[in-house]
C-alpha beads as a LAMMPS data file, in Angstrom:
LAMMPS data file: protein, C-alpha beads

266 atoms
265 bonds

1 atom types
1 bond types

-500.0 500.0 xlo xhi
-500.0 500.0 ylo yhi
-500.0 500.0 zlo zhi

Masses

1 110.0

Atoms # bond

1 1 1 -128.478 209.949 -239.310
2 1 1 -126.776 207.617 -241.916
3 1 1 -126.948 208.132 -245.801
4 1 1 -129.943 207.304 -247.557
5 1 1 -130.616 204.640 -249.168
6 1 1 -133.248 202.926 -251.980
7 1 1 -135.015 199.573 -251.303
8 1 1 -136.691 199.811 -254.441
9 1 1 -137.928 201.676 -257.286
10 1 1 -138.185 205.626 -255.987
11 1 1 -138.284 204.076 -252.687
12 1 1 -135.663 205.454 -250.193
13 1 1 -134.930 204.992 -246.533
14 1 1 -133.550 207.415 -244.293
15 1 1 -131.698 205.505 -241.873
16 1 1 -130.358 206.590 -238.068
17 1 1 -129.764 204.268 -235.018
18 1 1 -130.663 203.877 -231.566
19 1 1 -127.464 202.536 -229.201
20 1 1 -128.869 200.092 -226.643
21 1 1 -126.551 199.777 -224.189
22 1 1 -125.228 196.312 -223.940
23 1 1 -127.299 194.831 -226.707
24 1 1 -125.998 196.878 -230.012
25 1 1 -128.042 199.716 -232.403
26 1 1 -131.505 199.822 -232.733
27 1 1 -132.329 200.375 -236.350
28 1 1 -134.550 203.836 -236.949
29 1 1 -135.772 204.051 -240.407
30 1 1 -138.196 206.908 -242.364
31 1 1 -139.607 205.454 -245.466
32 1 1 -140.105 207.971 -248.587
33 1 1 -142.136 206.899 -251.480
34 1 1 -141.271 209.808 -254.505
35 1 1 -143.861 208.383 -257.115
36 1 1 -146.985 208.594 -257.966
37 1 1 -148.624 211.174 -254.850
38 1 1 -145.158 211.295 -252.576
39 1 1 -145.910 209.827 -249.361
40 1 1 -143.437 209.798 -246.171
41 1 1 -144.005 206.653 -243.394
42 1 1 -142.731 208.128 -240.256
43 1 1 -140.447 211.077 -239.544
44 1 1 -137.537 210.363 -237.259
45 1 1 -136.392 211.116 -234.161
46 1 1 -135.853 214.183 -232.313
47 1 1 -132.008 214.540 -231.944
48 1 1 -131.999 213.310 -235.550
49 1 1 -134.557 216.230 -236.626
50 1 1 -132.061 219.017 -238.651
51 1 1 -130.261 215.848 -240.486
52 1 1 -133.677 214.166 -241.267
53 1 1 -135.409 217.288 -242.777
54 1 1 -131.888 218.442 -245.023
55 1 1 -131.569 213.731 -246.258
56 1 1 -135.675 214.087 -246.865
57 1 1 -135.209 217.526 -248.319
58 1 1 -132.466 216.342 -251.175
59 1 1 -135.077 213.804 -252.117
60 1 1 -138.207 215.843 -252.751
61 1 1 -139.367 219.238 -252.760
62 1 1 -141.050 220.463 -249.762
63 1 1 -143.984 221.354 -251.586
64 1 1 -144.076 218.126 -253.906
65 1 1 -144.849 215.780 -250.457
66 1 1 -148.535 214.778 -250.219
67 1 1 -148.668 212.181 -247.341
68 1 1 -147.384 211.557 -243.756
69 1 1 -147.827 208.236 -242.700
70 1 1 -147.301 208.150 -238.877
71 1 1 -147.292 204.888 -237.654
72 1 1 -147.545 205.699 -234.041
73 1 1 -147.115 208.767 -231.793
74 1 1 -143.811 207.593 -230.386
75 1 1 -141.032 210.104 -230.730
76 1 1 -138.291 208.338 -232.687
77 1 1 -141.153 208.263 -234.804
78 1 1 -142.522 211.848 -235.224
79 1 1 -139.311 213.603 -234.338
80 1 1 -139.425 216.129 -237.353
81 1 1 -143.230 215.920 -237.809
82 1 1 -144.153 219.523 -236.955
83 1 1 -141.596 220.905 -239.351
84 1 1 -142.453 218.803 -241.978
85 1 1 -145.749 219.527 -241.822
86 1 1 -144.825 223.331 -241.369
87 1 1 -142.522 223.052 -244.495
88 1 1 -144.567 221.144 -246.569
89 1 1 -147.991 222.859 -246.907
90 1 1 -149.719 220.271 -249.245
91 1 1 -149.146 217.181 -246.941
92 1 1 -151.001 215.302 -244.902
93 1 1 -150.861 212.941 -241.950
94 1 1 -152.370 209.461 -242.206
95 1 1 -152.846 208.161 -238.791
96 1 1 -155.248 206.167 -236.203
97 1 1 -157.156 208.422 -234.024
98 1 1 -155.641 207.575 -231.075
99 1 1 -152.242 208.480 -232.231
100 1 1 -153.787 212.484 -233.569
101 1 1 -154.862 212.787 -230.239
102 1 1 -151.447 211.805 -228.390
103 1 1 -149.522 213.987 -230.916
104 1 1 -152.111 217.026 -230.242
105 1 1 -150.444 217.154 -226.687
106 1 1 -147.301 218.547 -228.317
107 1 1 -148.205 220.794 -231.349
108 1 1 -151.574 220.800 -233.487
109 1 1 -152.513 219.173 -236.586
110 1 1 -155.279 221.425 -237.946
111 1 1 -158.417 219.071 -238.649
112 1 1 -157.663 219.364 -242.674
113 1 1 -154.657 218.092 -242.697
114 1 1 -155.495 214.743 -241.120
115 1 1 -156.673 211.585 -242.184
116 1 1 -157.667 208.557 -239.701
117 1 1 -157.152 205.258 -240.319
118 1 1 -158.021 201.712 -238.346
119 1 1 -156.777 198.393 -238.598
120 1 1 -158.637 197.141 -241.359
121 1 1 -159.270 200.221 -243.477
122 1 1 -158.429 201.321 -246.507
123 1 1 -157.256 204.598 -248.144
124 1 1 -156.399 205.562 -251.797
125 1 1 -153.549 208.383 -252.272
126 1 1 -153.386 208.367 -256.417
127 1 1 -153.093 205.375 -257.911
128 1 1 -151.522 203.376 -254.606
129 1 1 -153.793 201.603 -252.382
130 1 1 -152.905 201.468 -248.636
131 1 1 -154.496 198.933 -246.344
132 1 1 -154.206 199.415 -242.466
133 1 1 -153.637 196.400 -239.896
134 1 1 -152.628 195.693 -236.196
135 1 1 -148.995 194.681 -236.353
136 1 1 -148.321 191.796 -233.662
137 1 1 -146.291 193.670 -231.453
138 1 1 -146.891 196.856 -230.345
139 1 1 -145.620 199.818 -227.687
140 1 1 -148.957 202.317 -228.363
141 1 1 -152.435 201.799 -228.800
142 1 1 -152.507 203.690 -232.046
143 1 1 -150.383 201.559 -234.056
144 1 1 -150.542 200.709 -237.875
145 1 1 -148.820 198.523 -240.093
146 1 1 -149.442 199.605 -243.893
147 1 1 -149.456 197.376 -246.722
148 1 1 -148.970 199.435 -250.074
149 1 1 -150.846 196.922 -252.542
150 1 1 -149.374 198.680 -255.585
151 1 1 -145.860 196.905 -254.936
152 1 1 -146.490 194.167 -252.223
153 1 1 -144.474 196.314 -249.521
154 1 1 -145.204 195.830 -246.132
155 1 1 -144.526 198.859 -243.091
156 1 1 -144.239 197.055 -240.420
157 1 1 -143.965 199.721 -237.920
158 1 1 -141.861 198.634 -234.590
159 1 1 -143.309 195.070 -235.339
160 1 1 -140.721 192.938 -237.011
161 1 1 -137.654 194.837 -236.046
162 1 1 -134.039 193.523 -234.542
163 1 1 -131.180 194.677 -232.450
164 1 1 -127.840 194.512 -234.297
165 1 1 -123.908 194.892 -233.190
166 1 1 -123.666 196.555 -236.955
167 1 1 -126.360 198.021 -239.085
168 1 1 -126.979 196.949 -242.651
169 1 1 -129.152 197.120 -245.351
170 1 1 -130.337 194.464 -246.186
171 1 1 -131.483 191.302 -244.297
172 1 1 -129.204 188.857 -246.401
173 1 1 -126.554 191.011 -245.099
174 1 1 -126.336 190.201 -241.091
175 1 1 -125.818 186.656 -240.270
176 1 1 -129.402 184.948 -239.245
177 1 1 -128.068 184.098 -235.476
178 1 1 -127.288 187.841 -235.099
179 1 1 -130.738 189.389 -236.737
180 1 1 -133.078 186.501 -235.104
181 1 1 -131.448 187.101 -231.620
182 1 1 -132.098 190.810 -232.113
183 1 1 -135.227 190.570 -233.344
184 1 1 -136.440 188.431 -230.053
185 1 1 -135.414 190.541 -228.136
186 1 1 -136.863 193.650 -229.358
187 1 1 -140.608 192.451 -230.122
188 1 1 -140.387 190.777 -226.526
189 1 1 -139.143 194.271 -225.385
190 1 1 -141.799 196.618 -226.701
191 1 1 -144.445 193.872 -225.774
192 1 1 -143.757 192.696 -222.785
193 1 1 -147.465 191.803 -222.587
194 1 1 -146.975 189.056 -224.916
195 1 1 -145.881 186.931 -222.342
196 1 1 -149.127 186.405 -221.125
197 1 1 -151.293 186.743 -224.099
198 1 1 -153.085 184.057 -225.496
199 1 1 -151.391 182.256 -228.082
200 1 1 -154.266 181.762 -230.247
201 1 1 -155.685 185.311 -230.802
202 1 1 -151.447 186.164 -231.168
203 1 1 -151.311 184.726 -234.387
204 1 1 -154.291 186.479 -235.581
205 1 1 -152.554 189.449 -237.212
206 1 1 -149.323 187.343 -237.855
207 1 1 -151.538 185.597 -240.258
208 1 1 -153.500 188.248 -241.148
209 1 1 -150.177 189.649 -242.375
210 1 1 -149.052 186.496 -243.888
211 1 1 -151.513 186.375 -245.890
212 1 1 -150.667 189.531 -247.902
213 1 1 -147.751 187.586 -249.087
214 1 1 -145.845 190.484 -249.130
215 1 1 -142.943 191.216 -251.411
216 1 1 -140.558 193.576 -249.319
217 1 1 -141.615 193.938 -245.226
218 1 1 -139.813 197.261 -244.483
219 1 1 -139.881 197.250 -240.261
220 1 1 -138.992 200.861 -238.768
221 1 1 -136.422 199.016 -236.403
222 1 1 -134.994 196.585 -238.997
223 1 1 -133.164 195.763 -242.327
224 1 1 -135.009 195.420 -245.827
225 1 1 -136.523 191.750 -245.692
226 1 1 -137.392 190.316 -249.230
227 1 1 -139.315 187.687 -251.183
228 1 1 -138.556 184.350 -249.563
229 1 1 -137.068 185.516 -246.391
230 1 1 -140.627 187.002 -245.092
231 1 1 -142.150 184.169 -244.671
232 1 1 -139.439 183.065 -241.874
233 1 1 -140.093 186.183 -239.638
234 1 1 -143.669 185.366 -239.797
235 1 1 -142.404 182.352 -238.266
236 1 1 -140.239 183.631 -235.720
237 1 1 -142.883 186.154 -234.726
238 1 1 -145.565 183.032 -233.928
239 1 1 -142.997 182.582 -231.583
240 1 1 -142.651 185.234 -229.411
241 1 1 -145.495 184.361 -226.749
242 1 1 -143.685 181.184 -226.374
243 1 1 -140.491 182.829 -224.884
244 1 1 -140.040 184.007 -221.486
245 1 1 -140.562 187.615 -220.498
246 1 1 -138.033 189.598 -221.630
247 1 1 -134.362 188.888 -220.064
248 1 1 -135.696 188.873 -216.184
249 1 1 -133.632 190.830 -213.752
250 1 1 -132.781 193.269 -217.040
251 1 1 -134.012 196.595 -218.265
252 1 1 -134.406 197.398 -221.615
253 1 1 -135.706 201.528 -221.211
254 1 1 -136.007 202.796 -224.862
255 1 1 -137.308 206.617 -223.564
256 1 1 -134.009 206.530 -221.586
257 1 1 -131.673 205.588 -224.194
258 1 1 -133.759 208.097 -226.502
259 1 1 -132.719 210.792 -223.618
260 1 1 -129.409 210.002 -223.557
261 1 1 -129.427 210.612 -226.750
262 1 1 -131.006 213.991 -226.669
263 1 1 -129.297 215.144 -223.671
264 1 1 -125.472 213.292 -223.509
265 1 1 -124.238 215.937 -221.232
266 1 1 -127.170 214.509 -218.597

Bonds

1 1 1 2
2 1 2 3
3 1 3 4
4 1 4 5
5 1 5 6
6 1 6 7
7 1 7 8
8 1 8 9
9 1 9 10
10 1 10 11
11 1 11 12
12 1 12 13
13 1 13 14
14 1 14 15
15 1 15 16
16 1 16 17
17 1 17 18
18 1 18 19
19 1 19 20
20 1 20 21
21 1 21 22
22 1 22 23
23 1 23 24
24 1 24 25
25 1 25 26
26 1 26 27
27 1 27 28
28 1 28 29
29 1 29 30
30 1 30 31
31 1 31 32
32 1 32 33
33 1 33 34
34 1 34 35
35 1 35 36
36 1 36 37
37 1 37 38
38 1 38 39
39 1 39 40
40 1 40 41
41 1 41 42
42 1 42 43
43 1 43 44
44 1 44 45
45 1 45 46
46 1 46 47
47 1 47 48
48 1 48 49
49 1 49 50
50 1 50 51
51 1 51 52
52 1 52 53
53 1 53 54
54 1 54 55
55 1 55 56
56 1 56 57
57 1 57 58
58 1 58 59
59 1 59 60
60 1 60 61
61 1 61 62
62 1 62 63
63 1 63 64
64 1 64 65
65 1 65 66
66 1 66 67
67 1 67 68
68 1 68 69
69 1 69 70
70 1 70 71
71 1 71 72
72 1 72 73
73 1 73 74
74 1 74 75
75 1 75 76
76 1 76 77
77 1 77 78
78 1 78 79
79 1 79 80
80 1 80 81
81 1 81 82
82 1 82 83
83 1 83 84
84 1 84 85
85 1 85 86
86 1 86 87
87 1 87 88
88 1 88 89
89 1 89 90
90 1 90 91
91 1 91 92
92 1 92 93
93 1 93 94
94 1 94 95
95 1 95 96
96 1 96 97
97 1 97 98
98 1 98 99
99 1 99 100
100 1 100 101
101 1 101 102
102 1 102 103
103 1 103 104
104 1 104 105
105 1 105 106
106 1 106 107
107 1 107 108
108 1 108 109
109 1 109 110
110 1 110 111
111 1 111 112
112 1 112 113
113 1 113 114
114 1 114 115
115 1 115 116
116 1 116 117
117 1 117 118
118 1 118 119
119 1 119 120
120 1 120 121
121 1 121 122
122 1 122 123
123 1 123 124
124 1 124 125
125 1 125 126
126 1 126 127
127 1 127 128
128 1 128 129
129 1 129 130
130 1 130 131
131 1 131 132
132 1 132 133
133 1 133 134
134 1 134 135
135 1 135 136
136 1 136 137
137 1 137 138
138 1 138 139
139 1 139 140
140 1 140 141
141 1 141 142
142 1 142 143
143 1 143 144
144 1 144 145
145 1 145 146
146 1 146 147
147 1 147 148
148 1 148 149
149 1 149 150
150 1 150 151
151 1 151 152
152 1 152 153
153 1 153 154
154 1 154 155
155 1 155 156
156 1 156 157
157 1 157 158
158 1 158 159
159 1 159 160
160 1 160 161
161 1 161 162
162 1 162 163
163 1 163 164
164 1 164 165
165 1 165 166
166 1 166 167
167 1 167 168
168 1 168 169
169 1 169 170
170 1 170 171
171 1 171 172
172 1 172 173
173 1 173 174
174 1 174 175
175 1 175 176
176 1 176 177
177 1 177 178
178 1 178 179
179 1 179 180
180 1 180 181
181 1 181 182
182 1 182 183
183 1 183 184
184 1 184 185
185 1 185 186
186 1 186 187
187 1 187 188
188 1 188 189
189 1 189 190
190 1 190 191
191 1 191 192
192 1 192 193
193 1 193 194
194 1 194 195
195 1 195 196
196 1 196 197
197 1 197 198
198 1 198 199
199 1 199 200
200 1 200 201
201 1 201 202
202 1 202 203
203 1 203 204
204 1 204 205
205 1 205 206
206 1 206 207
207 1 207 208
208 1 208 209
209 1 209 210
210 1 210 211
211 1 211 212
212 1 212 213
213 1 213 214
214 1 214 215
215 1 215 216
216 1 216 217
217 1 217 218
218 1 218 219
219 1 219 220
220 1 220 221
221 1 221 222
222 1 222 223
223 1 223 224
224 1 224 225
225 1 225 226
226 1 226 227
227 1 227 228
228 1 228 229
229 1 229 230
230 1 230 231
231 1 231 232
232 1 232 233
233 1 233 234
234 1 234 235
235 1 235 236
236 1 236 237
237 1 237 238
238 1 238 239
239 1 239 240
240 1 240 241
241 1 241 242
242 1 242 243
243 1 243 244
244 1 244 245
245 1 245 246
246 1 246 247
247 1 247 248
248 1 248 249
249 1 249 250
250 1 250 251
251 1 251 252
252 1 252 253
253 1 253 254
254 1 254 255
255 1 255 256
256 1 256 257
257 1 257 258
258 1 258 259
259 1 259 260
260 1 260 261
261 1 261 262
262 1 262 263
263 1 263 264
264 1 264 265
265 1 265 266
């Protein structure tokens, strides 16, 4: 884990990082929204779990936390999930269907605690207003990206995300060769299928998205993107069917390099 970090008002990101070997650090980012009804998007990963609960922890009382976002059931995403929800006994998790029922082959979520969610609904926690959509990319059938129409931000999920040499920030910080490079190669990576989807129905949700106009797009895998520098990612993901299959001849195994993580003496 890295120090945390705000990318706007009472809006803080708990930052860690995924080595790729050969390619640089895979951005992993928890989102924590501290106004209004406190809501957490995602929860880390696994080898990250102690450090994730004491940064989210320091930022809000365990018992002040109202809603889990989970994005999707993969495990650099829900890596502290059960103690959260074990430590913070007024929260609950927002999630498709399809993701409860992957995460209820590790540890239960009792029935009141959960909320589902599909790509076009919407769900009210307090005054905020969340609206659920298919990112473009995906690695799990469950995924959501969550627009939070009080502010114009935009959780991308995996969807939008880059491979750097160095972490940053911000997106004004990395040079554009670096974050665009990075950021083909991971949507290619977790979609492989892209390659041979039609182009057409592709740009669907990048549109969809587009359309939002939103004001910050805040990717789990990626740097804070804001106000005029959106648009261009939209751009770059109308792209992605376009390119090859990732790097042929390559592999690019994200569970592996999330084992090597957990287990460096293996």
């Amino acid at each position: 884990m890295k120090a945390s970090y705000t990318a706007g008002p009472d809006l803080h990101v708990l930052p860690s990082a995924l080595p790729i070997p050969d390619l640089g650090d895979q951005p992993v980012n928890g989102f924590l929204l501290r106004s209004g009804e406190p809501l957490l998007v995602d929860a880390g990963m696994p080898v990250d779990r102690e450090d994730f609960l004491a940064s989210l922890w320091s930022l809000i009382d365990p018992a002040d936390l109202r809603w889990i976002v989970v994005t999707h059931d993969d495990r650099d995403h829900t890596g502290a999930l059960a103690r959260i929800l074990a430590e913070a006994p007024g929260a609950k998790v927002l999630a498709n269907a399809i993701t409860l029922t992957r995460l209820s082959e590790e540890f239960d979520i009792p029935q009141d605690r959960a909320v589902t969610a599909n790509p076009g609904s919407r769900v009210k926690t307090g005054d905020r207003e969340l609206s659920f959509h298919r990112p473009p990319t995906f690695d799990s059938p469950g995924t959501l990206a969550v627009f939070d129409h009080s502010d114009g931000t935009l959780y991308s999920s995996d969807s939008f995300g880059t491979v750097v040499g160095e972490i940053t920030h911000e997106f004004a910080d990395l040079s554009e060769e670096e974050f665009f490079g990075g950021f083909e190669v991971l949507n290619r990576a977790i979609a492989p299928w892209t390659a041979l989807v039609d182009e057409a129905k592709f740009l669907r949700p990048v549109r969809e998205l587009a359309a939002l106009r939103p004001a910050k797009l805040l990717s789990a895998h990626g740097p804070t993107v804001r106000e005029d520098a959106v648009p261009r990612l939209f751009e770059a993901m109308a792209r992605i069917p376009s390119l090859p299959a990732w790097l042929p001849g390559a592999d690019l195994d994200l569970e592996s390099a999330l084992d090597a993580l957990e287990n460096p003496a293996g």
